[in-house]
KEFILUM-883826 format. One record per residue (C-alpha): residue number from 1; residue in three letters; chain; x, y, z. Coordinates in steps of 0.05 Angstrom, whole numbers, always signed. Layout:
N
(r NUM; "ala"; "A"; (X; Y; Z))
...
//
This chain:
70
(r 1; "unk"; "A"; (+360; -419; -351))
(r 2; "unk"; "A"; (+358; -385; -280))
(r 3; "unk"; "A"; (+282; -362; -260))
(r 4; "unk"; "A"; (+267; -296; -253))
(r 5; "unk"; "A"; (+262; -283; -167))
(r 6; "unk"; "A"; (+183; -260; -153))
(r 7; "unk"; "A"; (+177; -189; -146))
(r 8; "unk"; "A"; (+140; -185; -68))
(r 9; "unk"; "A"; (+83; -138; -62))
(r 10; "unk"; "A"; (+36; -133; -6))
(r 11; "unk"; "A"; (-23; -152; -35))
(r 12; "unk"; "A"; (-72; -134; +16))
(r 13; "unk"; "A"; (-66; -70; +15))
(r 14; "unk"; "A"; (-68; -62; -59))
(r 15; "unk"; "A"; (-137; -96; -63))
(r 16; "unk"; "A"; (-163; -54; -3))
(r 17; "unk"; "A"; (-143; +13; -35))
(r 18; "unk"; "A"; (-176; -13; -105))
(r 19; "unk"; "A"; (-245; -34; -68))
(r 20; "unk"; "A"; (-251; +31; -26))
(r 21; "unk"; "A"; (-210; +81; -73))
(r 22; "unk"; "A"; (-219; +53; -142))
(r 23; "unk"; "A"; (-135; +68; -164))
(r 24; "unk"; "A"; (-75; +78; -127))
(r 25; "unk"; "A"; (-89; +156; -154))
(r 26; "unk"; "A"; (-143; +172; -122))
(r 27; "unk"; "A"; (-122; +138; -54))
(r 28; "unk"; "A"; (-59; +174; -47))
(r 29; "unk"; "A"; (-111; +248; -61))
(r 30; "unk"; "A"; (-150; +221; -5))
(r 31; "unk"; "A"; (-92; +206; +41))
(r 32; "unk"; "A"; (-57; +277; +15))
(r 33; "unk"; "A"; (+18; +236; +0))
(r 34; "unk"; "A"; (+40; +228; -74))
(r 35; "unk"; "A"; (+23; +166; -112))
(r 36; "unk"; "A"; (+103; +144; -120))
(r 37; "unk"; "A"; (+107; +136; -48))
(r 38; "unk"; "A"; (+38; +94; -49))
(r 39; "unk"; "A"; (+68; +61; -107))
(r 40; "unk"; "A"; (+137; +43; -67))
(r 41; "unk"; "A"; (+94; +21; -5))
(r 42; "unk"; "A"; (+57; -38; -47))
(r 43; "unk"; "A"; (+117; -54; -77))
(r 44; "unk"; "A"; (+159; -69; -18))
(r 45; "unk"; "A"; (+215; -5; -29))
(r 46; "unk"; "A"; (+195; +29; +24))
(r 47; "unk"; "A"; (+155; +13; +89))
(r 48; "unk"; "A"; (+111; +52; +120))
(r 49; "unk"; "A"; (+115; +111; +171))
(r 50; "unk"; "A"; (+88; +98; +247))
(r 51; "unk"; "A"; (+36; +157; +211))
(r 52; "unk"; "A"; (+29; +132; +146))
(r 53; "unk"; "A"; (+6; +61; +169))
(r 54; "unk"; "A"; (-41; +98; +226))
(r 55; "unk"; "A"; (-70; +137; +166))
(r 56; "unk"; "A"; (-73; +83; +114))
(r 57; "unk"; "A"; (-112; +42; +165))
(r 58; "unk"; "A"; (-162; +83; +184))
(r 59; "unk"; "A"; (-178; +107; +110))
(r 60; "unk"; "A"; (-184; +24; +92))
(r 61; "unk"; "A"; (-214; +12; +154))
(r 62; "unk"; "A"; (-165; -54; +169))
(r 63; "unk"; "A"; (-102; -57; +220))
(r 64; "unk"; "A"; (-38; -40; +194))
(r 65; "unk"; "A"; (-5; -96; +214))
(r 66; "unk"; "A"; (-48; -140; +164))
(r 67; "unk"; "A"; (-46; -81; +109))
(r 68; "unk"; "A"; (+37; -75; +116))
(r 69; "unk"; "A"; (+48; -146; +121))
(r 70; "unk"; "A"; (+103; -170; +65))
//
């Protein structure tokens, strides 16, 4: 039986929004983007605009390189 490949998320950043925002929901009010595109952005569909990581960054108060890393 073939394994299943491991899904990649970038797990910084969803334990930074969780211990400053509480949910992904509330984060994505506070950044003013919808919650899909937070959604896509931990799970590795979609990376991050040049203004998106600037924003994301200051509101979790870490670099974005760390935060965006895969």
């Amino acid at each position: 039986m073939k394994k299943k490949p491991t899904k990649q998320i970038r797990k910084l950043l969803r334990l930074k929004i969780v211990e400053h925002f509480d949910n992904q929901g509330r984060f994505a009010l506070a950044a003013e983007i919808d919650e899909a595109i937070v959604s896509k952005l931990i799970n590795c569909y979609r990376d991050p605009t040049a203004d998106q990581s600037k924003l994301f960054s200051k509101l979790l108060n870490t670099p974005a390189d760390i935060l965006f890393a895969k």
